[in-house]
C-alpha positions as CSV (number, residue, x, y, z in Angstrom):
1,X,-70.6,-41.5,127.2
2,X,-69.2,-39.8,130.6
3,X,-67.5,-42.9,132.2
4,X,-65.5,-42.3,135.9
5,X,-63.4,-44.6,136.6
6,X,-61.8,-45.3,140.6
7,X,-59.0,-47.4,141.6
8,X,-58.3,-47.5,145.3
9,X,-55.7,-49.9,146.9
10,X,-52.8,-50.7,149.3
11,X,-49.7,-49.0,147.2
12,X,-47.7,-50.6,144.7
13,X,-46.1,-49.9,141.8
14,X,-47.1,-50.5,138.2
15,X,-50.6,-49.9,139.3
16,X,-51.7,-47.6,136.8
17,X,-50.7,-48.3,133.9
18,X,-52.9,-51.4,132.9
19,X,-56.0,-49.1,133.3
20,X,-54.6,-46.6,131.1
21,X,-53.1,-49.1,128.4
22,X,-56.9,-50.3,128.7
23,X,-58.7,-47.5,128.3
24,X,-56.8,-45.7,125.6
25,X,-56.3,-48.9,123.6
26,X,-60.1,-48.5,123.6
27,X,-59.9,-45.2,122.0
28,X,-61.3,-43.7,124.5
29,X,-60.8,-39.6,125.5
30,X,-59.4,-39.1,128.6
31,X,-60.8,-35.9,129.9
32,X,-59.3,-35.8,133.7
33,X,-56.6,-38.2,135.3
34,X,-55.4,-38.0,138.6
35,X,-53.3,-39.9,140.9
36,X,-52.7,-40.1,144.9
37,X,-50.5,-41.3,146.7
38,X,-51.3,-41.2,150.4
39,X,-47.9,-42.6,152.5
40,X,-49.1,-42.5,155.7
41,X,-52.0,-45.2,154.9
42,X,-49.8,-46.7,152.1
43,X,-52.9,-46.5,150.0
44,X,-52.8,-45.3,146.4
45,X,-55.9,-44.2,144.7
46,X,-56.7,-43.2,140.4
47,X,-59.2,-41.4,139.3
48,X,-59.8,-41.5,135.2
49,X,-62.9,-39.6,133.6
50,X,-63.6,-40.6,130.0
51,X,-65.6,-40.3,127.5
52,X,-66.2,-43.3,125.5
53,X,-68.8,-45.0,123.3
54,X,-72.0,-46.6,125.1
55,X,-71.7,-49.7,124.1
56,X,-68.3,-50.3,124.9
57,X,-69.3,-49.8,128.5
58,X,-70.5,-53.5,129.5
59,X,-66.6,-54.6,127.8
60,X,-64.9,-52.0,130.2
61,X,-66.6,-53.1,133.1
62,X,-65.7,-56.8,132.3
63,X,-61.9,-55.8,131.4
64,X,-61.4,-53.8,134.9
65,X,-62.6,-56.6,136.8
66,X,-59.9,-58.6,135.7
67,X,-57.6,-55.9,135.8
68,X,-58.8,-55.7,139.7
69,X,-58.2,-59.2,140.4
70,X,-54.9,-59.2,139.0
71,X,-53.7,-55.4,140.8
72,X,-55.8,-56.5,143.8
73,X,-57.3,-52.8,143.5
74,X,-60.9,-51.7,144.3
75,X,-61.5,-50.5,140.9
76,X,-65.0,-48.8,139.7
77,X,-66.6,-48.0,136.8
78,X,-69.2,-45.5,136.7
79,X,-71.2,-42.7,134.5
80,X,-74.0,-40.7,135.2
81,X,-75.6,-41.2,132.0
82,X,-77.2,-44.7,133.0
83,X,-79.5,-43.2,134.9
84,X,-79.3,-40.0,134.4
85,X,-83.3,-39.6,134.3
86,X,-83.8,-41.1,138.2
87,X,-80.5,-41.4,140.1
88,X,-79.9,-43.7,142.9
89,X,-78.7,-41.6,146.4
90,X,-77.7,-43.6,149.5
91,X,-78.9,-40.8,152.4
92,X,-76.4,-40.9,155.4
93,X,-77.1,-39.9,158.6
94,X,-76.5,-39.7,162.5
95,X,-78.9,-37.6,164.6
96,X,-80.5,-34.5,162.8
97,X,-83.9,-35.4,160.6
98,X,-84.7,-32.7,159.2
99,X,-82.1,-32.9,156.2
100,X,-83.4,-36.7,154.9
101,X,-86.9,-35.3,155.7
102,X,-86.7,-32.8,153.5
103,X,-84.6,-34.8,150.6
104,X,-87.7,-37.6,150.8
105,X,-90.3,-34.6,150.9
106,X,-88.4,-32.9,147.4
107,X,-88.4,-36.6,146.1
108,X,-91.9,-37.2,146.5
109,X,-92.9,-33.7,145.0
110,X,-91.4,-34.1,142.3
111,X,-88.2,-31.2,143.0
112,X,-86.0,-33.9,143.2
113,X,-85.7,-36.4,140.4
114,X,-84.3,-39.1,141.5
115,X,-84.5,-42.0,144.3
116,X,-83.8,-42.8,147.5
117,X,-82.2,-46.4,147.4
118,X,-81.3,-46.2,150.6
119,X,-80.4,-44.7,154.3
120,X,-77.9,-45.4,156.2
121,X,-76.7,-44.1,159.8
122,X,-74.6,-44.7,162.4
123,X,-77.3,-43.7,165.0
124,X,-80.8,-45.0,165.0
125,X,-82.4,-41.4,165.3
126,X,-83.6,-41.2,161.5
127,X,-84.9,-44.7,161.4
128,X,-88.0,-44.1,161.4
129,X,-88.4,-41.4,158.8
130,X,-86.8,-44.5,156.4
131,X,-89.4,-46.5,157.6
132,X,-92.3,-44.2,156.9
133,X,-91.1,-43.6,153.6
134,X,-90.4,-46.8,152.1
135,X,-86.8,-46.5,152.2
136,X,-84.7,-49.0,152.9
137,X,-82.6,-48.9,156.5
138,X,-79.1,-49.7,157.4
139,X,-77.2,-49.3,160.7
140,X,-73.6,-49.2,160.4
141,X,-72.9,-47.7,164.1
142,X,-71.8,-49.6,167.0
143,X,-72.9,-48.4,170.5
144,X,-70.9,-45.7,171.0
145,X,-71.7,-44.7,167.2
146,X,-68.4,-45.9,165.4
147,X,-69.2,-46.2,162.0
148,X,-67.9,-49.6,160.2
149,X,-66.9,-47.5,157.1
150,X,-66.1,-51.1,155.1
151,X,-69.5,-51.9,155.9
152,X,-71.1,-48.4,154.6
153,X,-69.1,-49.2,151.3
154,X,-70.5,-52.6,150.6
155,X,-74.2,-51.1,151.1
156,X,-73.4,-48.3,148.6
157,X,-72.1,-51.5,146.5
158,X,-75.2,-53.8,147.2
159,X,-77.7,-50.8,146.7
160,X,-75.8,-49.5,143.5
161,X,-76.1,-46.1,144.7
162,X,-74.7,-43.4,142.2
163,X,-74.3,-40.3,144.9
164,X,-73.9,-40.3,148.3
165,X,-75.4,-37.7,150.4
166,X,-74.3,-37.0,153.9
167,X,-77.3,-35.6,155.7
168,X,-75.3,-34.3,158.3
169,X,-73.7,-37.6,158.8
170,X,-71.3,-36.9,161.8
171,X,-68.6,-39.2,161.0
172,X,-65.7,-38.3,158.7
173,X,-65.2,-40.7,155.5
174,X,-61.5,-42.0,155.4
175,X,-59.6,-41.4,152.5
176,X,-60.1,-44.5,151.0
177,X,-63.9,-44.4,151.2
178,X,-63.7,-40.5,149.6
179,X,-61.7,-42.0,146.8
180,X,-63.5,-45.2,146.1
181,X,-66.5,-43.1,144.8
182,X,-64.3,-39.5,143.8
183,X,-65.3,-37.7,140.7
184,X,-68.6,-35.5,142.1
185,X,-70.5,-38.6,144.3
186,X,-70.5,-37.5,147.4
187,X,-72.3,-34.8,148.4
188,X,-71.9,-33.3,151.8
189,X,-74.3,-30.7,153.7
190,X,-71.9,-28.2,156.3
191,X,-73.8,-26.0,158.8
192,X,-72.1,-23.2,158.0
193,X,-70.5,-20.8,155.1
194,X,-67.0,-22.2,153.4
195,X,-65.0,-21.4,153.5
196,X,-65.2,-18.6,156.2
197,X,-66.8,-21.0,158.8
198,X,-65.8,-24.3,158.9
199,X,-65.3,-26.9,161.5
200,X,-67.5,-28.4,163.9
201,X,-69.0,-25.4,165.7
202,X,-69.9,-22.9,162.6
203,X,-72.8,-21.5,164.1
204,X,-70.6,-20.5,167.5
205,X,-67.6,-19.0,165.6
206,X,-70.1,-16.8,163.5
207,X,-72.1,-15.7,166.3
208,X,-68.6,-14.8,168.4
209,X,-67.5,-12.9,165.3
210,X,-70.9,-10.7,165.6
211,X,-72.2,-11.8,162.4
212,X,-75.9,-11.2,161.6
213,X,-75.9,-13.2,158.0
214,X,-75.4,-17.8,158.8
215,X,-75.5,-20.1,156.8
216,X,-74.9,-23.4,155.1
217,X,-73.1,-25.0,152.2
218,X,-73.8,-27.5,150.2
219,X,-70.1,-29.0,148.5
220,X,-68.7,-31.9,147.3
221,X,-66.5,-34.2,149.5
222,X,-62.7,-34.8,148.7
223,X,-60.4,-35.7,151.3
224,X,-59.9,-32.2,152.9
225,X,-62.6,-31.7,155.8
226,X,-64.6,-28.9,154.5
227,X,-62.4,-27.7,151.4
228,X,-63.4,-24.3,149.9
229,X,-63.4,-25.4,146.5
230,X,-66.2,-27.5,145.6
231,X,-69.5,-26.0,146.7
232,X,-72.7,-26.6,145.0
233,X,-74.8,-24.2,147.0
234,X,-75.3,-22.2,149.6
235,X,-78.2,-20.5,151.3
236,X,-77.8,-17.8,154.1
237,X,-80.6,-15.7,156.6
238,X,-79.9,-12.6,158.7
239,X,-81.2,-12.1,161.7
240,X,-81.9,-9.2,164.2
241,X,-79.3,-8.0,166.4
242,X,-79.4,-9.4,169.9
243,X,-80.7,-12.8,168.4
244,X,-79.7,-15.5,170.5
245,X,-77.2,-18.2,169.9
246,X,-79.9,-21.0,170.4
247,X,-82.8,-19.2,167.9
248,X,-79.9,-18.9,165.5
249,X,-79.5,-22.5,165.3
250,X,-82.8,-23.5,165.3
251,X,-83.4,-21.7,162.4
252,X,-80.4,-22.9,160.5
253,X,-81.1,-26.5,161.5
254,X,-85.1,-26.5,161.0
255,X,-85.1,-24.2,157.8
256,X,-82.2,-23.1,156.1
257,X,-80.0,-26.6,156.6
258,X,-82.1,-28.6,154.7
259,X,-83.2,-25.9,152.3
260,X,-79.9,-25.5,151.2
261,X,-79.2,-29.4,150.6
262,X,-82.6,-30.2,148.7
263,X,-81.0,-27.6,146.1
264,X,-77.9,-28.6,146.2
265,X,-79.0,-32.3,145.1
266,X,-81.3,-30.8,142.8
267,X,-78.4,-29.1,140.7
268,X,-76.4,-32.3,141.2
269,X,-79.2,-34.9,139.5
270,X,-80.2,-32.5,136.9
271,X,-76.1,-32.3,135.7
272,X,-76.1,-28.9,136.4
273,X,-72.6,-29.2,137.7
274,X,-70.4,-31.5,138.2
275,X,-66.7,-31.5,139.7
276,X,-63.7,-31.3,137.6
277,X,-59.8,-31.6,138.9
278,X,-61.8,-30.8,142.5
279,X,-64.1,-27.6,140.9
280,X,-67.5,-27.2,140.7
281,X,-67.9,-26.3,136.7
282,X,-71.6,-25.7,134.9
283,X,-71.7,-28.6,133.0
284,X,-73.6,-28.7,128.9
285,X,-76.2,-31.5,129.8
């Protein structure tokens, strides 16, 4: 069984170690180990992927939770396998709707297998597309939009989410959020081609560099804002010269934004990729 293992907490030393004692004392293959150690946010953060034997799972899960109290790290334990057939994604979001729109749409058709546990944003704009889907609703902004990131983690907790997909959520995850669920979780939807165009005005920088060809990308989140390596998909359209800036961007937002994300999911919950040492690699199901 493919087990990922995080461990995210205030630095120390001697943190790693019990977790890999554990795990290889369980016989277990360790297929990817890596280690951070952030200095500026005294944080340090693992991330192990495994393979071990199914039912040694519930036992791993039991001996990490001590191994948590005792390191007073915020250790998970978590494989794709367990519900491999109908993941659980946690949509986030701020204002745009036509990215969770189009993930509930897939959903209910069928092109995506897998469920929506939950939605969660730091503005109220997609509220009601939760609402008339069934989905459950969360609202972690404050007025001005701050997002309470400790909060957005103990929903991804409650709702036992397996990936989280930002729907053009506006808000950068910190570091320790990123790590807390590393490994190929979160998903991320950028509205523009990586790594050529990133930033927050993709669309702008294109169009002042006189292409004809936007697009957007589809990647997997580590801590680098829009890093070039880990992109799932990505879906371009050309346009006429003399297009203006404002059609340009209504197309990307009302068509090819969400187009590209549904697809980029879809390869994600089928395991047709996954991310290794911060790589997108075709993965043998």
């Amino acid at each position: 069984m493919h087990v990922v293992i995080t461990a995210v907490g205030p630095d120390n030393v001697r943190l790693a170690d019990p977790i890999i004692h554990y795990v290889t004392g369980q016989g277990a293959n360790i297929a990817e180990i890596q280690m951070y150690d952030h200095d500026d946010e005294a944080l340090f953060a693992m991330l192990l992927r495994i393979h071990l034997p199914e039912e040694k799972l519930p036992q791993l899960r039991e001996a990490l939770a001590q191994i948590s109290e005792a390191t007073k790290l915020s250790i998970r334990v978590w494989s794709p396998e367990e519900r491999a057939s109908r993941p659980r994604l946690a949509l986030c979001v701020t204002y745009r709707t036509e990215p969770p729109l189009a993930i509930l749409r897939a959903i209910r058709d069928g092109q995506i297998r897998a469920e929506a546990a939950v939605m969660i944003g730091n503005r109220g704009a997609c509220r009601g597309i939760a609402e008339q889907f069934g989905v459950p609703w969360e609202s972690i902004g404050d007025d001005s939009g701050k997002a309470n990131d400790d909060q957005m983690v103990d929903l991804l907790d409650r709702y036992e989410v397996d990936y989280v997909v930002l729907a053009r959520y506006m808000r950068v995850l910190p570091a320790a959020s990123c790590w807390k669920y590393a490994g190929g979780r979160i998903i991320n939807l950028h509205h523009g081609l990586l790594p050529s165009f990133p930033g927050l005005r993709p669309y702008h920088d294109a169009y002042a560099g006189r292409m004809l060809t936007f697009g957007a990308t589809c990647h997997f989140i580590v801590p680098e804002l829009d890093a070039g390596n880990q992109i799932i998909q990505q879906s371009t359209f050309t346009v006429p010269p003399g297009t203006k800036l404002e059609e340009i961007i209504r197309i990307g937002q009302e068509d090819n934004e969400p187009r590209c994300l549904v697809e980029g999911i879809r390869r994600v919950v089928d395991r047709e990729v996954q991310l290794h040492f911060h790589r997108v690699i075709a993965t043998n199901k």
